[in-house]
Backbone bond lengths (Angstrom), bond angles and torsions (degrees), N, CA, C in turn:
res aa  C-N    CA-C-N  psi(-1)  N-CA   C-N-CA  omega(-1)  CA-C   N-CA-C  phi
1 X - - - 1.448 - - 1.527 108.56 -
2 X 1.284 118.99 122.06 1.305 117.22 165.04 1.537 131.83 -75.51
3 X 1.777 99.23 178.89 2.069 85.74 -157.06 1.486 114.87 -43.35
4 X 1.841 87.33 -50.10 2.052 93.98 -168.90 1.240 102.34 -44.56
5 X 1.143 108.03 -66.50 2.003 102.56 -163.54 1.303 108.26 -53.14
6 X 1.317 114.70 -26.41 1.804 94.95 176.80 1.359 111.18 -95.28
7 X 1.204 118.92 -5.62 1.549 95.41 164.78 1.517 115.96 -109.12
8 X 1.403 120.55 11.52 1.394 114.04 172.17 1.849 93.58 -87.86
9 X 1.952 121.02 -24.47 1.453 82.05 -171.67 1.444 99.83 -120.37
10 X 1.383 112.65 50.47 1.501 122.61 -178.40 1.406 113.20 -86.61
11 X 1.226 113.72 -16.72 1.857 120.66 164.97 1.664 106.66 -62.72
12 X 1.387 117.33 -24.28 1.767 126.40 -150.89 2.076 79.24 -90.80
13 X 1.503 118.14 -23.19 1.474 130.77 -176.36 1.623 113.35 -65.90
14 X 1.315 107.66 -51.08 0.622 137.08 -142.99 2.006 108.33 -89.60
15 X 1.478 102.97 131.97 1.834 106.54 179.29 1.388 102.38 -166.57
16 X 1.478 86.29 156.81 1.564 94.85 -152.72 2.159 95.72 -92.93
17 X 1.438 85.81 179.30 2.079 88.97 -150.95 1.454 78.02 -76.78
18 X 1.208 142.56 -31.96 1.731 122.05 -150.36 1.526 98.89 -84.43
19 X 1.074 122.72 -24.53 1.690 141.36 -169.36 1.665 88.93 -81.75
20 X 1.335 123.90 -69.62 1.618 104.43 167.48 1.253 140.51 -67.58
21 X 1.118 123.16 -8.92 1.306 143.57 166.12 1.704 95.21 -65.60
22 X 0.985 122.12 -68.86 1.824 124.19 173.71 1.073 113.22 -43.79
23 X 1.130 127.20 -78.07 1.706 122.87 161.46 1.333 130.54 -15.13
24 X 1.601 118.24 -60.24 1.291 152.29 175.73 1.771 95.53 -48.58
25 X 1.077 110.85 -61.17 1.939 124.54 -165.70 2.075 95.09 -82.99
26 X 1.518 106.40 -26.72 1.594 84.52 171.65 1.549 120.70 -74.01
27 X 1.238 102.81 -45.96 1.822 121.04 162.91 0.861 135.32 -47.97
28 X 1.614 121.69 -33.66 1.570 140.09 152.17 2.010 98.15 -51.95
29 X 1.012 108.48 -83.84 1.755 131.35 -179.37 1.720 93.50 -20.34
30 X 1.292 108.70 -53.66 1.643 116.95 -175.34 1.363 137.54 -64.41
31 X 1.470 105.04 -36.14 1.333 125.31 -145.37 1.543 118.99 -153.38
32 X 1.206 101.28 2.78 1.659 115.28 175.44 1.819 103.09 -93.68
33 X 0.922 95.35 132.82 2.040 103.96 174.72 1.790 106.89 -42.87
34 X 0.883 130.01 156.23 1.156 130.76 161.63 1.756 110.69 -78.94
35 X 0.801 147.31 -21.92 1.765 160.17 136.38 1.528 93.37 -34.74
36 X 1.369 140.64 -41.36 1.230 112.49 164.87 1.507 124.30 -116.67
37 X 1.566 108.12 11.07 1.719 108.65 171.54 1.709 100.59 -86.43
38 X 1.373 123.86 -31.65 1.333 109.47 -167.02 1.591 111.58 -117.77
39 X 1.323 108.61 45.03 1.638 122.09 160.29 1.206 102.98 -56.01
40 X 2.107 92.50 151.78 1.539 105.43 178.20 1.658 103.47 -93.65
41 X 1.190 100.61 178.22 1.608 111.63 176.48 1.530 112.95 36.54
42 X 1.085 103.36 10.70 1.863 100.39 170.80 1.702 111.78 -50.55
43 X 1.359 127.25 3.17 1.296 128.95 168.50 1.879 118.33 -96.44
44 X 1.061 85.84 -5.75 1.730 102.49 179.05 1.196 98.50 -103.92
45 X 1.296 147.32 10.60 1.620 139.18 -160.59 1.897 86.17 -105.40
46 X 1.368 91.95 136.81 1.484 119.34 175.93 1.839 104.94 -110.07
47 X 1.669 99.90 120.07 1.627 102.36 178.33 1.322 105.86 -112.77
């Protein structure tokens, strides 16, 4: 794809972080093992 076309449909690319962040936490909620939704001390974890 050349520049024009990608930047006339690079808005169609484009989403904002709180909108994936939601997504991200529904898919987690869905589809993550229970071995890693119901860890202990996951409030003590340093990132």
């Amino acid at each position: 794809m050349n520049y024009l076309k990608l930047k006339r449909f690079s808005r169609h690319l484009q989403i904002s972080f709180s909108r994936l962040n939601m997504i991200c936490r529904s898919w987690y909620k869905l589809y993550a093992p229970d071995s890693l939704k119901h860890r202990r001390n996951t409030d003590q974890t340093k990132i």
